[in-house]
C-alpha atoms as one frame of an Amber mdcrd trajectory, in Angstrom:
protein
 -45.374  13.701 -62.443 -46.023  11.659 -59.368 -44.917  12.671 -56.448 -43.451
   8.991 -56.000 -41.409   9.591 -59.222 -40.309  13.121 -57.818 -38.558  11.329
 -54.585 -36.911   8.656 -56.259 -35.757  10.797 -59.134 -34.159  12.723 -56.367
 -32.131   9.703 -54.953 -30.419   8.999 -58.426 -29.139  12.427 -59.324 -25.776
  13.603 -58.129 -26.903  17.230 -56.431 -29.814  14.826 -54.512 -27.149  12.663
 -52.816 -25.942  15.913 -51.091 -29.117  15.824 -48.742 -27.634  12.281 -48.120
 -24.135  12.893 -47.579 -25.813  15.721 -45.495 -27.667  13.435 -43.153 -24.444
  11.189 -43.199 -22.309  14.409 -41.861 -25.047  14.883 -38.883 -24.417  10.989
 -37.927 -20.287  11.552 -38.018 -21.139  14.297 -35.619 -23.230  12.284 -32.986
 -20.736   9.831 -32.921 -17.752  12.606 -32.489 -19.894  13.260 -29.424 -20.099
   9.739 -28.126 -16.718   9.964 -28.296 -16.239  12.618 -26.536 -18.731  11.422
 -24.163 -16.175   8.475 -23.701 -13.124  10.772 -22.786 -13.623  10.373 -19.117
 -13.581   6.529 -18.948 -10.555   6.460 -21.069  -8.463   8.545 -18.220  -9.837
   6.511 -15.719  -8.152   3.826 -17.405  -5.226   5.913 -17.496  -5.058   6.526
 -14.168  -5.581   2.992 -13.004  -2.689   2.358 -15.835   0.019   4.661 -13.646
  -1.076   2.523 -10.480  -0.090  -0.180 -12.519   2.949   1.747 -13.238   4.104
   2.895 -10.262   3.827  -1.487  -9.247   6.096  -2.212 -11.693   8.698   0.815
 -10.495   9.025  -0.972  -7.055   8.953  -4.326  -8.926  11.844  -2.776 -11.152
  13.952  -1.338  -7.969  13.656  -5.245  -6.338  15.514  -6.655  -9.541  17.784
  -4.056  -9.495  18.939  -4.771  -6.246  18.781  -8.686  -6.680  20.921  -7.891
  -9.462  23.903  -6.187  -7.863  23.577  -8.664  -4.870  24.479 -11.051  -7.538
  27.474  -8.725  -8.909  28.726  -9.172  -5.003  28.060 -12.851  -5.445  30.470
 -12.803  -8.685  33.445 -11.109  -7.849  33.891 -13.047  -4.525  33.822 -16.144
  -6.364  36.379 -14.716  -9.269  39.071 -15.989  -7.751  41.384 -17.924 -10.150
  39.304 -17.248 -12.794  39.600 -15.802 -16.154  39.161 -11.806 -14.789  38.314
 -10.930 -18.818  35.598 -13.637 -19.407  34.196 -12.505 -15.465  34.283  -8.750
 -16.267  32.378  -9.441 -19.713  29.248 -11.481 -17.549  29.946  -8.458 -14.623
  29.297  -5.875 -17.879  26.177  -8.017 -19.382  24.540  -7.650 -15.703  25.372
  -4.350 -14.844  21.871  -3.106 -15.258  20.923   0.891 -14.351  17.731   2.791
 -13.670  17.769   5.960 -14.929  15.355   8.901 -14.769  14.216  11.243 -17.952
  12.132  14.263 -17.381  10.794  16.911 -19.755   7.947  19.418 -19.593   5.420
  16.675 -20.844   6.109  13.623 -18.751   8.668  11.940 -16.534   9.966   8.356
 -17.657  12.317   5.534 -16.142  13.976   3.435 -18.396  16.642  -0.010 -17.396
  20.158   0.855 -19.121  22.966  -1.526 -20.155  26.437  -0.762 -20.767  27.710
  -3.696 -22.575  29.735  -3.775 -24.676  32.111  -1.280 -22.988  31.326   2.091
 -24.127  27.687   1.148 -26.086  25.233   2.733 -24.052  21.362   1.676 -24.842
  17.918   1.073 -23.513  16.591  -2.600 -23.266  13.427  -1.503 -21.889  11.021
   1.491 -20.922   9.003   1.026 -17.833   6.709   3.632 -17.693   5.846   7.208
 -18.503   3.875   9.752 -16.399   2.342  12.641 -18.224   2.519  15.954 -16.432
  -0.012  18.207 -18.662  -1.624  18.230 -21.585  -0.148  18.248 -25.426   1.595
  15.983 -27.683   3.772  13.046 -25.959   7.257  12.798 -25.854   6.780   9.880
 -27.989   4.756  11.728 -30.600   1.449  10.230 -29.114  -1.189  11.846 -27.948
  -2.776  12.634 -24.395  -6.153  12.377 -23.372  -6.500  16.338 -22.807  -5.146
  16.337 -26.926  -7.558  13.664 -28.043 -10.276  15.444 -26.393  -9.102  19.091
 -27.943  -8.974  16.995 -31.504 -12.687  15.355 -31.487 -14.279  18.772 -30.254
 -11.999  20.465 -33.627 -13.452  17.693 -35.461 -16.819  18.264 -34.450 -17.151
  21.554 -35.145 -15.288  21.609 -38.601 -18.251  18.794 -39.167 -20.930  20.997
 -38.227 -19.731  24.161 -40.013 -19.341  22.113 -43.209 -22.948  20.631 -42.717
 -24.298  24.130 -42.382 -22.844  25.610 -44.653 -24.204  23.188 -47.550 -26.683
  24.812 -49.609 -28.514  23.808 -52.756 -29.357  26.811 -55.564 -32.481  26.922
 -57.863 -35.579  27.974 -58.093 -35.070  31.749 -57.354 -33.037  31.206 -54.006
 -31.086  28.053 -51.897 -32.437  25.868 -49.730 -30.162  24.423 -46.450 -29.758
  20.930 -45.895 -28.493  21.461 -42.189 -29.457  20.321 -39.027 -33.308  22.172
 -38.796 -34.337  20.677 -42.019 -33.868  17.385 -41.336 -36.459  15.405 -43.490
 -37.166  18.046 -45.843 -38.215  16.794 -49.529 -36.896  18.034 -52.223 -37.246
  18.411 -56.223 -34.722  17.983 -58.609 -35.437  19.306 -62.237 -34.369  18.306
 -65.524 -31.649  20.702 -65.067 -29.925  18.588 -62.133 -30.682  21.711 -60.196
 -32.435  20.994 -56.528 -35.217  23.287 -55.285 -37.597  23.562 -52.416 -40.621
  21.258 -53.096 -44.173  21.678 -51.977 -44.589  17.717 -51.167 -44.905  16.882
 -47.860 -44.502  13.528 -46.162 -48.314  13.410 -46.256 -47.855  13.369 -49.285
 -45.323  10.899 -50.148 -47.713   8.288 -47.947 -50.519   8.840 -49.731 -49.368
   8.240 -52.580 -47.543   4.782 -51.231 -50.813   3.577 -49.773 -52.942   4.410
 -53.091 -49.509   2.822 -54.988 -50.617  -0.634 -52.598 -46.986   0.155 -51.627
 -47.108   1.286 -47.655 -46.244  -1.400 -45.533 -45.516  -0.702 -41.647 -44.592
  -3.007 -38.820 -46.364  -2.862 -35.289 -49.668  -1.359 -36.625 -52.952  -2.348
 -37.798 -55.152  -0.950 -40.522 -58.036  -1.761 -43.079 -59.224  -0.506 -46.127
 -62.593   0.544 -46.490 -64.276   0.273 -50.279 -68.159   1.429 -48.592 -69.350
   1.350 -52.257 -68.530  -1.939 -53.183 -69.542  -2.976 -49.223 -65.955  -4.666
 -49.199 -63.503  -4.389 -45.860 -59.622  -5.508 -46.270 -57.513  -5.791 -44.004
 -54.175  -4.293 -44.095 -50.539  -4.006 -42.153 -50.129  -6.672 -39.577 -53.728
  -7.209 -39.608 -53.542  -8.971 -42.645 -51.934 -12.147 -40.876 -53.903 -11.673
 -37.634 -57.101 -13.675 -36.898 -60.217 -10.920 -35.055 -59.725 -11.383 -31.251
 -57.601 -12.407 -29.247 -54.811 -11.902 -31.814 -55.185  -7.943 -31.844 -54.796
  -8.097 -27.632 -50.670  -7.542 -28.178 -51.478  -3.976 -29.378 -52.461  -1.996
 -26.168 -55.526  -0.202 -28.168 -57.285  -3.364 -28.024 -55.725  -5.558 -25.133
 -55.130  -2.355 -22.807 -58.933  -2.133 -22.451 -60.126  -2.709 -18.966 -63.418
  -2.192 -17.176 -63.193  -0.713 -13.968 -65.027   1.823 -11.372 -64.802   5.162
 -10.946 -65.422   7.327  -8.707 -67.024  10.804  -9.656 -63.445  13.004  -8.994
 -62.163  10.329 -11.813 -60.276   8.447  -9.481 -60.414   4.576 -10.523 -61.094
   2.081  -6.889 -60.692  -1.167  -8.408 -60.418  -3.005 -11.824 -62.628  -5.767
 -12.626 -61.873  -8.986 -11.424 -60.489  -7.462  -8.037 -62.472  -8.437  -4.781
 -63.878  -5.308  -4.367 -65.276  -4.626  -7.930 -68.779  -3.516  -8.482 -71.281
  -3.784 -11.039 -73.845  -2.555  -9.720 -72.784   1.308  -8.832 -71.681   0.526
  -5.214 -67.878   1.058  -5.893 -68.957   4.129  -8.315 -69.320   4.250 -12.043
 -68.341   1.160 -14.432 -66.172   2.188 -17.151 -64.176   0.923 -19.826 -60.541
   2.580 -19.566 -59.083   3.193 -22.685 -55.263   3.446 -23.764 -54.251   6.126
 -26.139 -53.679   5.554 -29.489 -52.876   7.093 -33.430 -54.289   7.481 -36.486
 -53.801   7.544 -40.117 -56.588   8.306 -42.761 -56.130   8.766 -45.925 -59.027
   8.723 -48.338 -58.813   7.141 -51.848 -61.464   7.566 -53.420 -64.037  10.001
 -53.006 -66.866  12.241 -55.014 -68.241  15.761 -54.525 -71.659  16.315 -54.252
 -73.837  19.401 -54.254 -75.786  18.390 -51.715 -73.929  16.151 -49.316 -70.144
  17.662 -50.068 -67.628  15.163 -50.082 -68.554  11.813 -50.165 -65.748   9.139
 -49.042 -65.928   6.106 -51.218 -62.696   4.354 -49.931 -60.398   5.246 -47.652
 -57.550   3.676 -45.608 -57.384   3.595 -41.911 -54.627   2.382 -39.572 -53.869
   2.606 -35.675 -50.788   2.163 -33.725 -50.636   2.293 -29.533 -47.031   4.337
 -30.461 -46.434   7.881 -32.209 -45.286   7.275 -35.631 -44.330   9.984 -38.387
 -47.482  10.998 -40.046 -50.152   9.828 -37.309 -51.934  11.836 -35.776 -53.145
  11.697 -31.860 -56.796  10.656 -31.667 -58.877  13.606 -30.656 -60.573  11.544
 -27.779 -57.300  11.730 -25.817 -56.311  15.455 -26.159 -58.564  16.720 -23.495
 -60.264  20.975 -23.485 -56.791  22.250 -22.737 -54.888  20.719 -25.677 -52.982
  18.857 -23.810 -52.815  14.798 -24.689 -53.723  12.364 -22.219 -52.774   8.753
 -21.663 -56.361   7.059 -21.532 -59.540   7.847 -21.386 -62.757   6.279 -19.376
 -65.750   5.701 -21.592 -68.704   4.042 -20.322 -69.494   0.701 -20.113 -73.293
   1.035 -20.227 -76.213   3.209 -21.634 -76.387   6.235 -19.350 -79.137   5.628
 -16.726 -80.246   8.597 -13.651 -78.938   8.294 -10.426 -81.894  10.782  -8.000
 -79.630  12.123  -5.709 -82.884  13.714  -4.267 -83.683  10.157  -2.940 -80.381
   8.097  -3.293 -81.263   5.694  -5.891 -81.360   4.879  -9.880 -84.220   5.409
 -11.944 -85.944   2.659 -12.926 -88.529   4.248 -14.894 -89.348   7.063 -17.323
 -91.000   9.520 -14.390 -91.287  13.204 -15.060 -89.116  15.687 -13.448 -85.741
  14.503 -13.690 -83.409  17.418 -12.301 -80.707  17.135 -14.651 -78.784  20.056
 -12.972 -78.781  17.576  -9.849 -79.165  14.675 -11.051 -76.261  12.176 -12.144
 -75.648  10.652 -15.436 -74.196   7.520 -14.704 -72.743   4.205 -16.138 -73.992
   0.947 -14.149 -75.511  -2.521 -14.731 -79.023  -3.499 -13.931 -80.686  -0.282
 -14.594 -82.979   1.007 -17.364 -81.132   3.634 -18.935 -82.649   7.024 -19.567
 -84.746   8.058 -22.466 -86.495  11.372 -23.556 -90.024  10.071 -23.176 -91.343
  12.227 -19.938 -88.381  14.318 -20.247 -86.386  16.807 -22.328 -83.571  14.766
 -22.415 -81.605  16.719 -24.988 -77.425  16.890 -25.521 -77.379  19.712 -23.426
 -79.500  17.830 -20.441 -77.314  15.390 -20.868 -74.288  16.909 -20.316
């Protein structure tokens, strides 16, 4: 079976949605945590809200004053007048603040008393909280909504970890640290722990003609039929100037150097050199990554294996299943962001008598001697010298 037919076999059975509804659960849990993360903002609205609040509570006390000013107002003016029909409009304004407190929160409220006797609210003004819990409305506080989403959380992450798929002799967990993992299901419907990597899966999409990635450029390579195809973006690109939005290729710069690796000036700048006066001239590289995958190939006796066709690509960014190019991971494994390689053939710099060789002479001290990158100079050969890999280095 191909390993193509193994993964999408896997998306239509029921048991292989789990890993799905698995990778769903992890995304319910990031968000619990953004919203969690949000918590804080959402009391400083609150707080901002009983500023608000405590306006309107001095706004309130002004209309309750204005109102029994008016009450005054009335019953001097009652005077030969209907004392029923006054005392109904007296009752209709008769308008009181009163205070509510409980363990949870502390509210004021306006109260009428009209008609006689039917005692009601027409309107709530505010509410301040005193602690955390449950409202006295039934709503919650910030301190509960908090306490909820980190419940919710972890319910979500004890479920996710505790999903687990039988077969094959043991089970394999879908949680959190296997993220990505492939999976087989058999003709049973049971799931098991596959040996297919990602590798894998890739190479058999580029053999398939089927790989297709954005931001990179490749070719294929067919070095027995002498034919060169380009692939991913490079397929629309024209060679040149169009491959100088990929760092790789447009990041390239020639510069000098001086020997402690330290680059004084980029070419172009006033104080560029060509000539070795500013120190070396180099070409600085950017980093960049690498897929191969070889498609066709043959073993011989002699040679081993001989690559027939193969598929490269490059990308200036780390992408699942690239791999760093070796030039930029320097002699203590760590990776490095460019690299300088030389712009010209190496040529000897005397530093017995200050100045580039210009010809093959014996007796070149290459434990003193330089190595060096510059224009204008023959560069070194092997023809009065020994000038082997080790010399050289």
């Amino acid at each position: 079976m191909d390993i193509i037919d193994v993964v999408l076999g896997g998306g239509f059975s029921p048991k292989g949605r789990i890993s799905t509804y698995a990778a769903l659960a992890q995304k319910a849990v990031a968000d619990a945590n953004t919203a969690i993360n949000n918590i804080d903002t959402i009391t400083e609205q609150t707080n901002a809200n009983n500023e608000a609040a405590a306006e309107a509570l001095d706004n309130a006390n002004a209309a309750l004053a204005a109102v029994n000013e008016a009450l005054e107002n009335i019953e001097e003016a009652s005077s030969g007048v209907d004392i029923t029909a006054v005392d109904n409009e007296i009752d209709k304004l008769a308008l009181s603040l009163t205070t509510s407190m409980t363990n949870e929160a502390i509210s004021k409220n306006l109260v009428t008393a009209y008609p006689a006797g039917d005692t009601s609210t027409i309107k709530n003004l505010l509410i301040m909280y005193q602690q955390s819990g449950n409202n006295i409305n039934g709503t919650m506080t910030q301190k509960a909504i908090t306490n909820y989403v980190n419940s919710v959380k972890q319910e979500l992450q004890t479920a996710i970890n505790n999903i687990t798929i039988s077969g094959g002799g043991g089970s394999t967990n879908l949680g959190i640290d296997n993220a990505g993992t492939i999976v087989v299901v058999g003709p049973d419907g049971n799931i098991t722990a596959g040996n297919a990597t990602e590798a894998d899966v890739i190479e058999a999409l580029i053999k398939a003609g089927a790989y297709s990635l954005s931001g990179v450029v490749g070719m294929e390579l067919d070095y027995e039929n002498k034919v060169y195809t380009r692939t991913q973006d490079g397929k629309i690109l024209q060679p040149g100037a169009d491959y100088n939005k990929y760092a790789m290729f447009g990041g390239r710069k020639r510069c000098n150097v001086a020997d402690n690796g330290t680059i004084t000036a980029w070419y172009g700048d006033a104080n560029y050199a060509d000539d070795g006066s500013n120190g070396q001239v180099m070409v600085y590289q950017p980093k960049f990554y690498y897929q191969r995958v070889v498609i066709n190939s043959q073993n011989s006796p002699v040679l081993g294996k001989i690559v027939k066709k193969e598929s490269l690509i490059l990308s200036d960014t780390p992408i699942t299943g690239f791999k760093i190019h070796p030039l930029f991971v320097n002699a203590d494994g760590e990776e490095v962001d460019y690299v300088l390689l030389p712009a010209y053939d190496g040529s000897i710099y005397d530093t017995s008598e200050s100045t580039y060789l210009t010809t093959d002479k014996n007796g070149v001290a290459f434990e003193a001697d330089k190595l060096s990158s510059v224009g204008g100079v023959k560069p070194a050969s092997g023809q009065n010298n020994m000038f082997t890999i080790t010399n050289a280095e």
